[in-house]
C-alpha positions, 0 to 999 in steps of 0.5 A, spaced: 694 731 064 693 725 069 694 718 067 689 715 071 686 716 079 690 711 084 692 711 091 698 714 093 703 707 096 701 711 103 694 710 101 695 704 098 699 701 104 693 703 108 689 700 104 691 693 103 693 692 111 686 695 113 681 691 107 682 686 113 684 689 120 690 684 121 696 684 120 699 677 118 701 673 124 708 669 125 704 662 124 701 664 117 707 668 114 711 661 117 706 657 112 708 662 106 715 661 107 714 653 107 716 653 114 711 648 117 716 647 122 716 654 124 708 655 123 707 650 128 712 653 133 709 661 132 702 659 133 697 664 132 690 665 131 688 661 125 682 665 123 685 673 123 690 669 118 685 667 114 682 674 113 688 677 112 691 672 107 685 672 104 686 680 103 693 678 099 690 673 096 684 677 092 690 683 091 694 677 087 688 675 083 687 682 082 694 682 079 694 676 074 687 679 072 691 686 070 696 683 067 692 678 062 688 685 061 695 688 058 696 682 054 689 681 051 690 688 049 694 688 043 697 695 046 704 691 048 710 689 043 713 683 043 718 684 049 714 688 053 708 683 053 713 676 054 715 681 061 707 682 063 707 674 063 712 673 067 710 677 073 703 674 071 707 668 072 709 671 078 703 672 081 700 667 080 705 663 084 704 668 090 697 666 090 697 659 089 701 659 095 697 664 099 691 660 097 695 653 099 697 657 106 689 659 108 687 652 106 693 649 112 690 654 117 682 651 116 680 656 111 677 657 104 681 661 099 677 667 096 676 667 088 677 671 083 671 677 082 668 676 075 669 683 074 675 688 076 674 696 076 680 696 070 681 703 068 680 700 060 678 706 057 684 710 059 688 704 056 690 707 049 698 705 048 703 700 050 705 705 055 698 707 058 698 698 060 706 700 063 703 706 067 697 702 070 701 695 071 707 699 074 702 704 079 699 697 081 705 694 083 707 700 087 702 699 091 703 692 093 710 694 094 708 700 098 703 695 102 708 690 102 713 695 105 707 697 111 707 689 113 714 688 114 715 692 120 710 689 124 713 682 124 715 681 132 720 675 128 725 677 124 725 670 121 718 671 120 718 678 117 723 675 111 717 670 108 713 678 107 719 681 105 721 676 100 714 679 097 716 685 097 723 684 093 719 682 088 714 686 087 719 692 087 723 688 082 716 689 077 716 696 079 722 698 077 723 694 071 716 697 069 719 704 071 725 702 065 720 700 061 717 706 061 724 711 060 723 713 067 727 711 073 728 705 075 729 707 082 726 714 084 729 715 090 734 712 095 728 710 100 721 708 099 716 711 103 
């Protein structure tokens, strides 16, 4: 039996890199590592950045959303619930920067939605919450991984990666939270 419908992480990638038609360019990813310098020397189309920065942003928001979700829950014991906080914390700061970096490009950051599409009928149990949080984080890692490459700059391809680290550290741990493990395989695809 199925937990719930997600996208594959090939389809998940695909996703999230087409929500905008973009790909990061080198100034905006500059401006996520906190490299104003570098921003300025890469250049880059500052509304192309906007749109694709907005598109990760409204995906971190979404994760915070999914989070406060499992811990609202009641469903997560005392430890379970103090790690889904902390990668709550830790989307939080992703957005925050992302939201900071599309106002220094001349944009308005999106808002969360009032409403997420949450599975919440199918949320019975503590590992229900771990499965749900842990394919979301596959995704971005599997999106995060598609936009890493794309990069002419390597310097500039760090600043993506260093999401992408933080993201697989998430879906691991949730993999070990929930007895599976933490590393399925030896390459991500």
């Amino acid at each position: 039996m199925s937990f719930l419908i997600m996208p594959t992480p090939a389809a998940a990638r695909r996703l999230f890199l087409g929500r905008s038609g973009l790909v990061l360019s080198g100034a905006a990813v500059a401006l996520l590592s906190g490299n104003d310098a570098l921003a300025a020397v890469a250049g880059g189309d500052s509304a192309g950045d906007v749109q694709i920065l907005n598109t990760a942003l409204g995906a971190e928001l979404e994760a915070i959303a999914a989070y406060q979700l499992g811990a609202e829950s009641k469903l997560l014991q005392k430890p379970v619930l103090d790690l889904a906080v902390g990668f709550q914390g830790h989307h939080k700061e992703h957005a925050d920067l992302l939201a900071k970096t599309i106002t220094k490009l001349g944009g308005k950051p999106v808002a969360a939605k009032t409403k997420y599409d949450f599975p919440v009928e199918q949320l019975k149990s503590q590992a229900d919450v771990l499965k749900f949080a842990a394919r979301l984080e596959q995704g971005a890692v599997s999106a995060y991984l598609g936009a890493v490459p794309l990069f002419g700059n390597r310097d500039l391809a760090k600043a993506a990666a260093s999401i992408l680290g933080d993201e697989a550290m998430h879906w691991a741990i949730l993999r070990q939270a929930l007895g599976e493990a933490p590393v399925p395989s030896a390459f991500m695809v």
